[in-house]
N, C-alpha and C positions, 0 to 999 in steps of 0.2 A: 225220546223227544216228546213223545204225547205226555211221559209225564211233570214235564216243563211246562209245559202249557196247562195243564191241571193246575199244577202249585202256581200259575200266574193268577189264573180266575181265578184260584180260590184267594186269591193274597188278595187280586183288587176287588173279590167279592164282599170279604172282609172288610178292608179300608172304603169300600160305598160306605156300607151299614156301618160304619161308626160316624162317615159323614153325614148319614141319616137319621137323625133322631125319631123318626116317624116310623123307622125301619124295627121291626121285633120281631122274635120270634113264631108271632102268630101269624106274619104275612104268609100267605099258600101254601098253605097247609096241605098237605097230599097222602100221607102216610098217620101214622100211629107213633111212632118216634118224632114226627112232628108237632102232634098232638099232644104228646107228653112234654116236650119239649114250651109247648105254647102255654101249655097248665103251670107249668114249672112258673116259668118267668112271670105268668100272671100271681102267683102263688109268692114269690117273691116280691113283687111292684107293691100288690095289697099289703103284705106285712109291711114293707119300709113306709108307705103311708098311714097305717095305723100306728108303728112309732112316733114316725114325726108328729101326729094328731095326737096319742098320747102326751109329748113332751110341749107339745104348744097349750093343750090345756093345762097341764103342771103350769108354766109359765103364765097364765091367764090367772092361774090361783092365787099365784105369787103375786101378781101386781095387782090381787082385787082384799087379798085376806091379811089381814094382822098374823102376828105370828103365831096366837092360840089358836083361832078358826085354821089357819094356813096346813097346820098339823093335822088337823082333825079331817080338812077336808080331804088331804091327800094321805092319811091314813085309810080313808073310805075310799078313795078312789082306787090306790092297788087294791084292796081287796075286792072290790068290784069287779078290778083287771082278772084279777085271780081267779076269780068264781065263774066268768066269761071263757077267761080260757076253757078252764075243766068243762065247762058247760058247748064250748064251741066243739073240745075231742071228742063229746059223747055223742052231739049231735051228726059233725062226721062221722063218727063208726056207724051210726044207723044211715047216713045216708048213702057210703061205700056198698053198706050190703048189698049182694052179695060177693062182690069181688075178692079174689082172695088176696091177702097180702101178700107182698112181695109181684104181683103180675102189673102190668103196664095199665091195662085195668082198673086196677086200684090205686096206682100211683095218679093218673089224672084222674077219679073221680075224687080222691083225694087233696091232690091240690084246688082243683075245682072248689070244692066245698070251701077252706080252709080261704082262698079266695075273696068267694061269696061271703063269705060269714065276717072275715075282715075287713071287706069293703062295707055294709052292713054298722061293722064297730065304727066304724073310723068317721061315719058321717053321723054319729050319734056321737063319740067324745069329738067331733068339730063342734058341734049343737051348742054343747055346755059351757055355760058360760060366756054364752054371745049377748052382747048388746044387741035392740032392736033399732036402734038410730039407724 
């Protein structure tokens, strides 16, 4: 019986937080499985925004450049992507230290960092190529 009543709260604890969009993972955090848990999803939000900021300034290119500069510019721009990333993994491993991999430890300072450093990207490729109007 009690465990009926478990699977009810957890069902409608569930169906809340999907009716809550305000609702994440990083609400009351109390634990270290929460913590990674909150890293995680923060570590996931930042990447899908730094896509979407990637692919809005591709589109920003596209509606500002001819088809020669158009090339060139977003020739530069992955490569930029490129060099950012490599440059975003190295600066995470120095800032992980000491953690070791594979520990909970190093998973959320890891998502932490990778986060940070996304959120960081993502308001500098919003930057470019804004009008000032």
């Amino acid at each position: 019986m009690k465990s009926i009543f478990l699977a009810l709260a957890l069902i409608t604890t569930g169906v809340h937080a999907a009716e809550d969009p305000d609702h994440t993972p990083c609400d009351g955090i109390e634990n270290d499985q929460q913590t990674l848990e909150c890293a995680t999803y923060n570590k996931a939000t930042a990447e899908q925004l730094l896509k979407d900021n990637y692919q809005s300034l591709l589109e920003r290119m596209d509606n500002t450049y001819a088809s020669a500069q158009l090339a060139d510019i977003t020739a530069r721009l992955k490569d930029a992507q490129q060099k950012w990333e490599k440059l975003r993994d190295a600066d995470c491993a120095v800032d992980t230290f000491p953690a070791v991999n594979g520990t909970k430890a190093y998973a959320i300072a890891q998502n932490d960092c990778l986060a940070r450093m996304s959120d960081e990207r993502s308001e500098f490729l919003e930057s470019i190529g804004q009008s000032d109007d």
